[in-house]
C-alpha positions as a printed Julia matrix, in Angstrom:
386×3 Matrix{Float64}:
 118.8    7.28  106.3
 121.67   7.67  108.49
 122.46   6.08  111.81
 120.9    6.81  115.31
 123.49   8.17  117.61
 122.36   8.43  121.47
 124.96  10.93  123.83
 124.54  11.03  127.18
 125.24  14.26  129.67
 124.27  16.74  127.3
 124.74  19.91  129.81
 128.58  19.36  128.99
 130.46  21.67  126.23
 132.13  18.8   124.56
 128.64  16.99  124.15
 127.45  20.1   122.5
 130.04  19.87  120.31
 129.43  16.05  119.3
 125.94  16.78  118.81
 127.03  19.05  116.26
 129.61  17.23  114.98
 127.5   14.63  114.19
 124.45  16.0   113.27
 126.41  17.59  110.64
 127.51  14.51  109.15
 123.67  13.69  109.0
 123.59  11.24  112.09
 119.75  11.34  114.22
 121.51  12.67  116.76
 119.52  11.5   120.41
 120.54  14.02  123.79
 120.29  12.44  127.51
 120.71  14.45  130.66
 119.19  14.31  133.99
 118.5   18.47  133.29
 115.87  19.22  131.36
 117.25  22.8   130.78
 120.49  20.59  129.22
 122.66  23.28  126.64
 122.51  19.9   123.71
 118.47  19.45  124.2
 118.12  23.03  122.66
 120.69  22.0   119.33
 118.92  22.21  116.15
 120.98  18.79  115.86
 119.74  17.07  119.24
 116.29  15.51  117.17
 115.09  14.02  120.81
 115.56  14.82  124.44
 116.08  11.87  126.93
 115.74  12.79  130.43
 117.21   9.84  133.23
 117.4   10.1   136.63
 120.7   11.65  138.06
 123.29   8.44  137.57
 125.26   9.79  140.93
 122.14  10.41  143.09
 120.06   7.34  142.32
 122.6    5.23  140.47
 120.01   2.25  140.76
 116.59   4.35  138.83
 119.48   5.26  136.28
 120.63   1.78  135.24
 117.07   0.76  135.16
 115.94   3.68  133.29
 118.73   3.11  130.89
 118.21  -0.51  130.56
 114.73   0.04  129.45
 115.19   2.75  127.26
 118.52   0.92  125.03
 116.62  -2.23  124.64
 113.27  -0.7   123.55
 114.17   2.28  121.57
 117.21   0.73  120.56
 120.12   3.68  119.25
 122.63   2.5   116.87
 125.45   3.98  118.33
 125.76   5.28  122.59
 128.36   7.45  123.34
 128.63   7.74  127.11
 130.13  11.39  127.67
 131.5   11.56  131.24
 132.7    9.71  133.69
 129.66   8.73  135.49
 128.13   6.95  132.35
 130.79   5.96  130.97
 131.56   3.78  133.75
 128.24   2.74  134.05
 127.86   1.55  129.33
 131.76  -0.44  130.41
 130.35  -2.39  133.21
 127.03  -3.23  131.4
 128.71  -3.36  127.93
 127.72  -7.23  127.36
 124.26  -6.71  128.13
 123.59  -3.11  126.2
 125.68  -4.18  123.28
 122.9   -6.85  122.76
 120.72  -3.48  121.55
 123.21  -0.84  120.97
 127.36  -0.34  120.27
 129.5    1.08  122.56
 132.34   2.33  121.74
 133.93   2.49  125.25
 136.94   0.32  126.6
 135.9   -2.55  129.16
 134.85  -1.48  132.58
 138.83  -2.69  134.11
 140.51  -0.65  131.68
 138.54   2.8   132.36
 138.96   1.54  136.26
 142.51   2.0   135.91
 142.76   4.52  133.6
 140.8    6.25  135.9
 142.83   5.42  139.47
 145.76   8.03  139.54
 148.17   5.81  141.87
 148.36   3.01  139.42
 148.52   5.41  136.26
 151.47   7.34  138.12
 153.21   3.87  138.85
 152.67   2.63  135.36
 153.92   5.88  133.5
 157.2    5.38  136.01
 157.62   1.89  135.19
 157.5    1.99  131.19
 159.72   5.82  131.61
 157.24   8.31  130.96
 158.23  11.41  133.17
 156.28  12.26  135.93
 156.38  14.62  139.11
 157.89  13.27  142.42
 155.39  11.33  144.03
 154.29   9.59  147.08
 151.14   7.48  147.61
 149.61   7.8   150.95
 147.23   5.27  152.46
 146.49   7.35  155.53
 148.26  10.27  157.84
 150.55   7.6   159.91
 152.37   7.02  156.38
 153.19  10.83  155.43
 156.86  11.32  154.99
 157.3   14.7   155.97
 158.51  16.84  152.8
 160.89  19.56  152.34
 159.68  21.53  149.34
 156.27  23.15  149.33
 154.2   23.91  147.96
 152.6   20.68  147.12
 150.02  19.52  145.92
 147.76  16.51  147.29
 144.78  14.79  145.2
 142.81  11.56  145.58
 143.36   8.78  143.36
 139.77   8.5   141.94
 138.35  11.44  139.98
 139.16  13.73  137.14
 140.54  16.96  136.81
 140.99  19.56  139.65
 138.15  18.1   141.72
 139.23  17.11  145.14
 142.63  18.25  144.66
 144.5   20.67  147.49
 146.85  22.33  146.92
 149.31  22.54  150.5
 151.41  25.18  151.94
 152.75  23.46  155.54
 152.98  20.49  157.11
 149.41  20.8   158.59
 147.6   21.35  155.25
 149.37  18.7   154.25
 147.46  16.32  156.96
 144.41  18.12  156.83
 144.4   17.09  153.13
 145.49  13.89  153.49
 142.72  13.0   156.19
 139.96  14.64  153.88
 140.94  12.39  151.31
 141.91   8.93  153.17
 138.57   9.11  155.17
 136.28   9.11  152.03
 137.88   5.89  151.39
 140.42   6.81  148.62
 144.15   7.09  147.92
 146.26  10.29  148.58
 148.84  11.32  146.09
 151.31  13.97  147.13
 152.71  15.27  144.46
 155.46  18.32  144.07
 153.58  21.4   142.27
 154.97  21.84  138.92
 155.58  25.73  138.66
 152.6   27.83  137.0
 154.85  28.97  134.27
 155.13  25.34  133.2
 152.7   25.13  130.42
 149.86  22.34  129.79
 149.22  19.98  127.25
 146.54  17.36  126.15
 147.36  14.46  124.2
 143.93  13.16  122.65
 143.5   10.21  120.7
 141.95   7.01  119.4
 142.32   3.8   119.48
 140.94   1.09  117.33
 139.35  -2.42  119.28
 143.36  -3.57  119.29
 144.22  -0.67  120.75
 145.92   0.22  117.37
 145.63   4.42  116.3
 143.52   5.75  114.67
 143.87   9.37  115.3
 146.34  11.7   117.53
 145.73  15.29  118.28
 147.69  17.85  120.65
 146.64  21.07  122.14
 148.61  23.47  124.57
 146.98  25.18  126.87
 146.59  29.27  127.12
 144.67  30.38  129.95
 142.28  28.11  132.86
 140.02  28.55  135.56
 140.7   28.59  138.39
 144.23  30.76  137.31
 146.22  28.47  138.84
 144.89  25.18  137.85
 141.22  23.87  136.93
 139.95  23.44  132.67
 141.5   25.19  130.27
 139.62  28.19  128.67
 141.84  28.93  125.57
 143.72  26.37  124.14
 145.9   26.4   120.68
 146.33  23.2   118.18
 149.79  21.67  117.96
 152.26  19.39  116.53
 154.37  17.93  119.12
 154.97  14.16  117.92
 157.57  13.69  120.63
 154.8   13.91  123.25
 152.07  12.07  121.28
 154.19   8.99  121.61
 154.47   9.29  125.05
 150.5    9.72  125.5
 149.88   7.17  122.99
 152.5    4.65  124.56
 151.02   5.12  127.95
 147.35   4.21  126.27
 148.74   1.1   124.11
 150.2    0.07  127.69
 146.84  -0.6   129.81
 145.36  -1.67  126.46
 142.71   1.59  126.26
 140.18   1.48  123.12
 138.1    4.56  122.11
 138.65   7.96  122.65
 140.98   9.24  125.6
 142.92  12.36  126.48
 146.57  12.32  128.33
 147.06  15.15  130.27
 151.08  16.92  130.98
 152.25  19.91  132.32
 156.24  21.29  131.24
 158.16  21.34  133.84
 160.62  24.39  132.99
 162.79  23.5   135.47
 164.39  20.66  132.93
 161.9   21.32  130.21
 160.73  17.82  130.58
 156.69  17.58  129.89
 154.86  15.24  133.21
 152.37  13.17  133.17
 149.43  14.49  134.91
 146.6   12.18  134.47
 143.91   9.95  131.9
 140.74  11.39  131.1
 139.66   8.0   129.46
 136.36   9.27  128.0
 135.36  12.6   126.17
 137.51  15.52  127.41
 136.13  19.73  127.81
 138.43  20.84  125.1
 136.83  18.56  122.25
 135.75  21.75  119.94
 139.52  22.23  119.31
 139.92  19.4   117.4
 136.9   19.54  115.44
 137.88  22.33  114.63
 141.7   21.38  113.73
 140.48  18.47  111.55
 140.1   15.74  113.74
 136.25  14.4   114.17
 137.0   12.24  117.5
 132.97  11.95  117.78
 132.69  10.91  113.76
 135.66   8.24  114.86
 134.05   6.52  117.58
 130.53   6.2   115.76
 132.55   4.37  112.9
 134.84   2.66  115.44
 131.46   1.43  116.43
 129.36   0.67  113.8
 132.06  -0.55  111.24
 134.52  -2.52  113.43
 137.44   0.31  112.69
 138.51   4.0   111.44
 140.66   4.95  108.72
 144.04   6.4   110.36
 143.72  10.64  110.74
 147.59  11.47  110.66
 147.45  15.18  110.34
 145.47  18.67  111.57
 145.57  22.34  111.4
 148.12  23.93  113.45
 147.7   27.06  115.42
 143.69  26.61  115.71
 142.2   28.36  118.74
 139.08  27.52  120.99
 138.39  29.77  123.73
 135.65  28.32  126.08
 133.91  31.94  126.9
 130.77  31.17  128.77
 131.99  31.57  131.83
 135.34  30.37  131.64
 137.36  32.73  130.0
 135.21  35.3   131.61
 135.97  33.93  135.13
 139.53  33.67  134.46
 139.58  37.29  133.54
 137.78  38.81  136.41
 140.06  36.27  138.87
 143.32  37.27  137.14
 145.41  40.54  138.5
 146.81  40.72  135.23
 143.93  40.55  133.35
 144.67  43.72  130.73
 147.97  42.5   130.01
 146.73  38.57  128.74
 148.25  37.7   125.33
 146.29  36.82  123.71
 143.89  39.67  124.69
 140.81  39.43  126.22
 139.2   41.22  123.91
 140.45  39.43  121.08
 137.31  37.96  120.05
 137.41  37.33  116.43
 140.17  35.66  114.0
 140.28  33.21  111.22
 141.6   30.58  112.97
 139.57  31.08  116.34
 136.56  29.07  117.23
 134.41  28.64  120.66
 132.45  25.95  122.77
 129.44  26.48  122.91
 129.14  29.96  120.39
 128.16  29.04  117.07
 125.91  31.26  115.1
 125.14  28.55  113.06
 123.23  26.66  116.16
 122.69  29.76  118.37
 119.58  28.42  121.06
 121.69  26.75  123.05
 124.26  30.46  123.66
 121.13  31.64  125.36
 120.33  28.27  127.21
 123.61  27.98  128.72
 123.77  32.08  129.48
 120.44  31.51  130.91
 121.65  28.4   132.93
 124.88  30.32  134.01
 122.03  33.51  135.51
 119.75  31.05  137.3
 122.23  28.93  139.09
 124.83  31.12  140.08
 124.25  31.22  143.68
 123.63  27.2   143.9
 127.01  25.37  144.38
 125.68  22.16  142.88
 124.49  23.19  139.9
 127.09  25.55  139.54
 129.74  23.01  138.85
 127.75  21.4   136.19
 127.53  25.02  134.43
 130.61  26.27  134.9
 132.65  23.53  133.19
């Protein structure tokens, strides 16, 4: 009988697509969530639903709930799949590990992988490009810049969430403040121009932070248009970035699976660093798709020490994220008929979704349920609608 596998936050599209992933390499595939309408419970791979308490809410009933539950029931493998829990299986790695394997990094590395001021610093110290920067520690220390737009972000987080994006001088404080008073960094940053397009370097690394496997996707369209998770994205080779992604990673000595965000700069065609997303990353489906098994990796990672090296993928693979993404970024886009590829391109050889697979189909209706019933609540509506 194969090995249990327990994945956490299964409301997410990418753990949806390592329950699949897995189940179809014959793993008992376990689901937690703290919703018990989660898209993964409703997998005809998920073969039991764990429902915790919300680890943001009441942090303290979460690590107790999920202390009792790994040392009683005891999973082979735990794959924390966002931030939240992944933070929380790194700082009580020693104790879990006891009754389960982790493939994570150690809680100080996903700290700083995770804190954009000392990622930005880093990447400028060992010459990995990145946008003009300043670090602000509160309003008094704003120099005063000359070229807005900008745009302003704390240094904790992932992704779009908390960043502004400023058009004068008192945006620019009001941002600043909003950030600085919740107890976090500022980084003003110059706004890369929308043409510029994005790019994810994904990868893993072995326990010596040696690769294992590289993958790289460009990005087509997003929501929000101008800057939030990609909703069509395109498998490619671009070795000349990988090595800066992986060089970055090999740097703050990162194990496990990680994704290294840029954006091209057309201005001098140079490709910036944007950030670490050092867990689990939205676009995962792509490279299942392309090849490259990132959840099959970090099970054997886990349970046998190390991974035989992946060195090469399909090119030119598509995953469009349609429910809602793709949707939303048509209805917000003024040039919505004229998006190449179409719209209403929506079949191909080579093009594959999160979340639809005929194969699995429940959890389609779950999540078009879930997107119906919390549309009008703000809270649940960011879980849904990512």
């Amino acid at each position: 009988m194969k090995e249990t596998v327990f994945i956490t936050d299964g409301q997410w599209r990418k753990t949806l697509a390592a329950v699949r992933a897995l189940g179809r390499e014959g793993f008992i595939v376990w689901v937690g969530d703290k919703w018990k309408l989660s898209t993964s419970f409703f997998s005809k791979y998920c073969k039991r639903k764990v429902v915790y308490p919300d680890p943001v809410k009441y942090h303290e009933k979460f690590r107790q709930f999920m202390l009792d539950f790994i040392s009683s029931e005891r999973p082979d493998v735990t794959i924390p799949a966002d931030d939240e829990t992944v933070k929380f299986f790194s700082k009580n790695k020693d104790i879990l590990q006891e009754y389960t394997k982790i493939p994570v990094a150690n809680y100080e590395t996903i700290e700083l992988a995770n804190n954009k001021a000392e990622i930005i610093q880093i990447a400028k110290k060992i010459g990995i490009p990145i946008p003009k920067t300043s670090i602000v520690n509160d309003v008094e220390s704003i120099d005063i810049p000359s070229n807005f737009p900008l745009i302003v972000k704390p240094n904790l987080g992932s992704g779009s969430r908390g960043m502004f994006v400023v058009n004068d001088e008192e945006q620019l404080f009001n941002a600043v403040q909003e950030i600085t008073r919740k107890g976090m960094i500022a980084l003003v940053q110059e706004k890369i121009p929308m043409e510029g397009a994005g790019y994810g370097v994904s990868a893993l690394l072995n326990w010596k932070s040696e690769v294992r496997a590289i993958f790289v996707h460009k990005r087509l369209r997003e929501y929000p248009v101008r800057g939030g998770p990609s909703t069509l994205r395109i498998s490619v080779k671009y070795p000349e970035l990988a090595k800066l992604g992986v060089k970055l990673l090999k740097y703050i000595g990162f194990q496990g699976a990680a994704m290294v965000e840029f954006k091209m700069d057309p201005r001098d065609n140079t490709p910036k660093l944007m950030e670490i997303n050092p867990r689990l990353w939205g676009s995962l489906q792509l490279a299942i798709a392309s090849g490259v098994n990132f959840p099959l990796y970090l099970v054997k990672l886990a349970l046998d020490g190390d991974v035989e090296e992946v060195t090469d993928y399909k090119e030119g693979i598509i995953a469009r994220w349609l429910l809602p993404g793709d949707i939303l970024h048509f209805l917000s886009n003024p040039e919505r008929f004229s998006l190449k590829p179409s719209f209403f391109k929506f079949f191909g050889k080579n093009l594959t979704y999160d979340i639809i697979d005929f194969r699995d189909p429940i959890p389609i209706f779950i999540r078009i349920f879930n997107m119906i019933k919390f549309m009008f609540n703000p809270e649940m509506r960011k879980i849904v609608f990512r």
